[in-house]
Each structure stands twice: as structure tokens, then as C-alpha cells.
N, C-alpha and C positions, 0 to 999 in steps of 0.2 A: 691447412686448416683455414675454415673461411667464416664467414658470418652470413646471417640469410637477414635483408634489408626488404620488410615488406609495406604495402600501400594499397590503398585501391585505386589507386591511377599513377601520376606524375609527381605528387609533393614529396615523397617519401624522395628524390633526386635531390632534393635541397639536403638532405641528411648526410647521401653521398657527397655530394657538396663540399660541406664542411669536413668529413671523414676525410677525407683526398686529403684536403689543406693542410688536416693534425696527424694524420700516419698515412703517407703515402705510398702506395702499394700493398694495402692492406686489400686480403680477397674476402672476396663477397659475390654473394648473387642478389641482385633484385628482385621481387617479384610483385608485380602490379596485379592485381583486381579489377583490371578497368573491363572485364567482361560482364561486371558486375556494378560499375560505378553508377552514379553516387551514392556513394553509402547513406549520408544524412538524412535522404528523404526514407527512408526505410525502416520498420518498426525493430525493435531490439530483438523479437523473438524470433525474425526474419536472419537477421543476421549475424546473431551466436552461435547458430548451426552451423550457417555458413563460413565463416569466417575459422572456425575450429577445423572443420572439413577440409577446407584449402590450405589453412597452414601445416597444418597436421600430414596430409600430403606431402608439402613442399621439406618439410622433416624429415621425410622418410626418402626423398629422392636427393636431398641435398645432402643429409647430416651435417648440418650447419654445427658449430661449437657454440651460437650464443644465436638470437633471431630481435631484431629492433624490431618493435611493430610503432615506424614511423606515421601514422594514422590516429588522430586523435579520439576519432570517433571509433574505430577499432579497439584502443590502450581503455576508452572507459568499460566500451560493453565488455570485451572479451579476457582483458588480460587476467584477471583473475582465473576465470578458467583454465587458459593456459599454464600456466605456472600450476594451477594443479595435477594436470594431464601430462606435462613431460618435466623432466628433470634437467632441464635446460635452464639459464639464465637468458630472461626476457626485457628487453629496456623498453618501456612505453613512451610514449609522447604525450604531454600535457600542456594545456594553456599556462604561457609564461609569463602568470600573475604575480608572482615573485619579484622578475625586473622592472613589471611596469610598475607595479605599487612601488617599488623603492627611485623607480626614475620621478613618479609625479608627487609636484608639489602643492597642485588644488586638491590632492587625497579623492581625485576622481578617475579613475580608469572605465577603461571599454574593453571588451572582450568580443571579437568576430570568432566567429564558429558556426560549424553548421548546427541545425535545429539538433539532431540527434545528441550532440557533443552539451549546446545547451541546458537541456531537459534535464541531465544526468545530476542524479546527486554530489557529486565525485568534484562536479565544477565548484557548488559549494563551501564541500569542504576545503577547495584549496585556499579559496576566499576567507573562509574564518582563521587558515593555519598564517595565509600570508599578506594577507590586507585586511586586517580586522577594523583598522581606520579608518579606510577607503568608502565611499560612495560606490560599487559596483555596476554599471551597466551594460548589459548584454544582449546585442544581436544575433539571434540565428537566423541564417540566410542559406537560402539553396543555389545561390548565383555564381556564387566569388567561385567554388572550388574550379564548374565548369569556364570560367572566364578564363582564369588561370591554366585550363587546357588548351583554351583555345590560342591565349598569348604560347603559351610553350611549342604551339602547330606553326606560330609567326604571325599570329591575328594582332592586328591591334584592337585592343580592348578599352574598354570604359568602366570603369567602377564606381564612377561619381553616385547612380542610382542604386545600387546594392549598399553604398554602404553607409547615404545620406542617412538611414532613419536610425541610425546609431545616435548619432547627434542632435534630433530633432526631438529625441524623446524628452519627457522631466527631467533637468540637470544635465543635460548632452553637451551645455555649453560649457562645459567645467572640464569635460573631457581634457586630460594633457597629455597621456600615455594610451597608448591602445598594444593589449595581448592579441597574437595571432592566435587565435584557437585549430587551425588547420595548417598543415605539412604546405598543401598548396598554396596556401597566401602568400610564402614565399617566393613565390613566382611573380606577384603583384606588389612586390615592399615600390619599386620605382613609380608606380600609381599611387598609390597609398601616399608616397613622401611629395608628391608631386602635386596630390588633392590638398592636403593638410599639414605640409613642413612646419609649422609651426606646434606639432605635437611628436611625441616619440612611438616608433610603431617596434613594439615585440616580437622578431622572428623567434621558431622554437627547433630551429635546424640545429644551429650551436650549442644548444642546451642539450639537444641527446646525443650529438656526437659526441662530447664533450664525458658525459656518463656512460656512455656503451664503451668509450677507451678504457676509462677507470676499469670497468666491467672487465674487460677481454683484455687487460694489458700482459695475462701471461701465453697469449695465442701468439702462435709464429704470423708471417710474412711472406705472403705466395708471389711469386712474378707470372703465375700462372693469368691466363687472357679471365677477366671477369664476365659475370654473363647476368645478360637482364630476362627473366620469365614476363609472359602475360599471359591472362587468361583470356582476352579479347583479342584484338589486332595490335602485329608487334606495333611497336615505334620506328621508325627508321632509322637504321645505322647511324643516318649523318646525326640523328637529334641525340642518338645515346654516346656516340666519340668522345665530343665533352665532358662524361661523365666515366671515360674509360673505361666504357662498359659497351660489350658488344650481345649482339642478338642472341639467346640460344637456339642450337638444330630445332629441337621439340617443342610447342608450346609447353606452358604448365598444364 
């Protein structure tokens, strides 16, 4: 039995991440989008189709038991749909407004996402359900995800410019918590803490590992070799090892 772990590039490995940490040796395939990345600059009706299509695919060739769509921007456009189309249990990824509103004490948080993820009414709602208190503000950027590629390739990166105007806006200096709104940020937390240690920054890796276990705790335990899909160019062996995940024969 295994789990299908999907994304449109890289962030969705921070899920695996965490997954490794709390059931290790739990099987899974990955499967990236990055033939298709980035999602966020892309209109919704562009990518509901798409994003059905390809996972709905990867369903039919995996038969996964349960499918995380570690992709923020994916969990708001599409997960509805999904859960109507198969009879699968699906764990989304959501900005993790929750911890930050409960870590900050100016009741002012930031929320990084990309533009797509922003726009969404869904971010909203989380705001009313769980920082009603709060001062909200939010940047969508189309920078961080691909920065975050490029650190994952061995680039050193900079974020100081993507993620200054978070802070420069009305009340930015209030900021003490910031939500990652993308899987990929994850890959930037050492930048982040590095730019602004004096604030607490939100990964959203541990929060759906953490829910897709509860989800899938009566699935078995494979020792079977895991395997990563793309729709674009694999990864290299050496960068998926780490994540105990090796190439598959076929692309997706």
C-alpha cells in the first residue's frame, strides 16, 4: 500500500520530509508538475483542468490508498473537485495561520504565497476561522517558489527582494509571525530566519504530515524502493537520495 505525494515542482519534498521523520518507511510516490511549473502565475481555469487531468492519471497508474496534494495553490483551486471525482481520501495543504496567529503577540501576522494562493477566497476564510484578532497581511509573489528551485539545484539564493515588500506595506512593522503559504518556502525557512530572526516564520510541511498520518494510520508499511514521477526533467538521483526516493523507469 503506498500514498501518491503530489506538487508542482520541489516543495511537496519538504512533506516527505517530515513524513520520513514520523513513519519511516512509509511507501509513497511523488509526483512533481514541474513540466508545468509555476502554478501561481496561471489563471484558475487554466489549471483545474489541468491539475484533475494529471492527478487523475497518476491514480489510475499508481492506485495510491490516500493522495496529499502538498501544493497550496493546487489544495485551494482543486481539492474540492477532487474529493468529488474519486473516493479516495485527499489531505490538502493550507497556509498555517493557525500557528502563526497563536505564536504572535502584536496580533499581526504575514502570510507569503503566491498570487494564485492569495487571491483565493479559502485564504480568507482561514483568517476569520483562526485569527479573527489579527491584523492580516499578505504577499503574493511569483519569486520565492522559483528561488527556492534554484537553492534545492545548490544556487545560493537571496530573498531579501521578494520578500521586503511584506513588511514595507501599512502595518508591516508589526509583523512578528509569518505563514508560509507555499510547500516551497520550505526550502528558504534558513533565509527567512536569517533575514528576520527576530520574527517566527510558519513551515506547512508538519502540519500535513502530521494529518495525512492521522488520515492513513490503518495503511500498512512497504520496504519497497519509493519512486519520484515528473512531468518535466527528472531530478537527479543524488538530490532525491535524501528524500529516499529514487527516479522512476517512466516519466509521468
Amino acid at each position: 500500500m503506498a500514498i501518491l505525494v503530489f506538487d508542482s515542482g520541489i516543495g511537496g519534498l519538504g512533506v516527505v520530509t517530515a513524513l520520513n521523520g514520523l513513519a519511516p518507511g512509509l511507501a509513497l510516490t511523488y509526483l512533481a508538475d514541474n513540466g508545468f511549473f509555476p502554478y501561481g502565475e496561471k489563471p484558475d481555469d487554466i489549471l483545474l483542468p489541468h491539475i484533475l487531468r494529471v492527478i487523475g492519471q497518476a491514480i489510475e497508474r499508481e492506485k495510491p490508498e490516500a493522495v496529499v496534494i502538498a501544493c497550496n495553490t493546487a489544495s485551494t483551486i482543486a481539492l474540492g473537485a477532487l474529493r468529488a471525482a474519486y473516493p479516495l481520501p485527499f489531505i490538502g495543504c493550507v497556509p498555517p495561520i493557525k500557528p502563526a496567529a497563536a505564536a504572535s503577540r502584536s496580533r499581526s501576522i504575514g502570510v507569503l504565497a503566491t498570487k494564485a494562493t492569495v487571491r483565493r477566497p479559502y485564504l480568507n476564510g482561514l483568517v476569520e476561522k483562526f485569527a479573527p484578532d489579527c491584523t492580516v497581511l499578505t504577499l503574493g509573489t511569483p519569486d520565492l517558489a522559483e528561488l527556492a528551485e534554484q537553492k534545492f539545484r545548490g544556487a545560493a539564493v537571496d530573498v531579501s527582494a521578494a520578500v521586503a515588500p511584506l513588511f514595507t506595506q501599512p502595518g508591516g512593522e508589526q509583523i512578528d509571525a509569518v505563514a508560509l503559504g507555499c510547500t516551497h518556502y520550505s526550502f528558504l525557512l534558513e533565509e527567512f530566519l536569517a533575514l528576520r530572526p527576530d520574527i517566527s516564520w510558519h513551515d506547512p510541511a508538519m502540519p500535513v504530515a502530521k494529518q495525512t498520518l492521522k488520515i492513513i494510520e490503518p495503511l500498512g508499511l512497504s520496504p519497497a524502493p519509493r519512486t519520484a514521477r515528473f512531468t518535466g526533467a527528472a531530478i537527479a538521483p543524488a538530490l532525491l537520495s535524501p528524500f529516499g526516493l529514487q527516479p522512476a523507469v517512466n516519466p509521468a
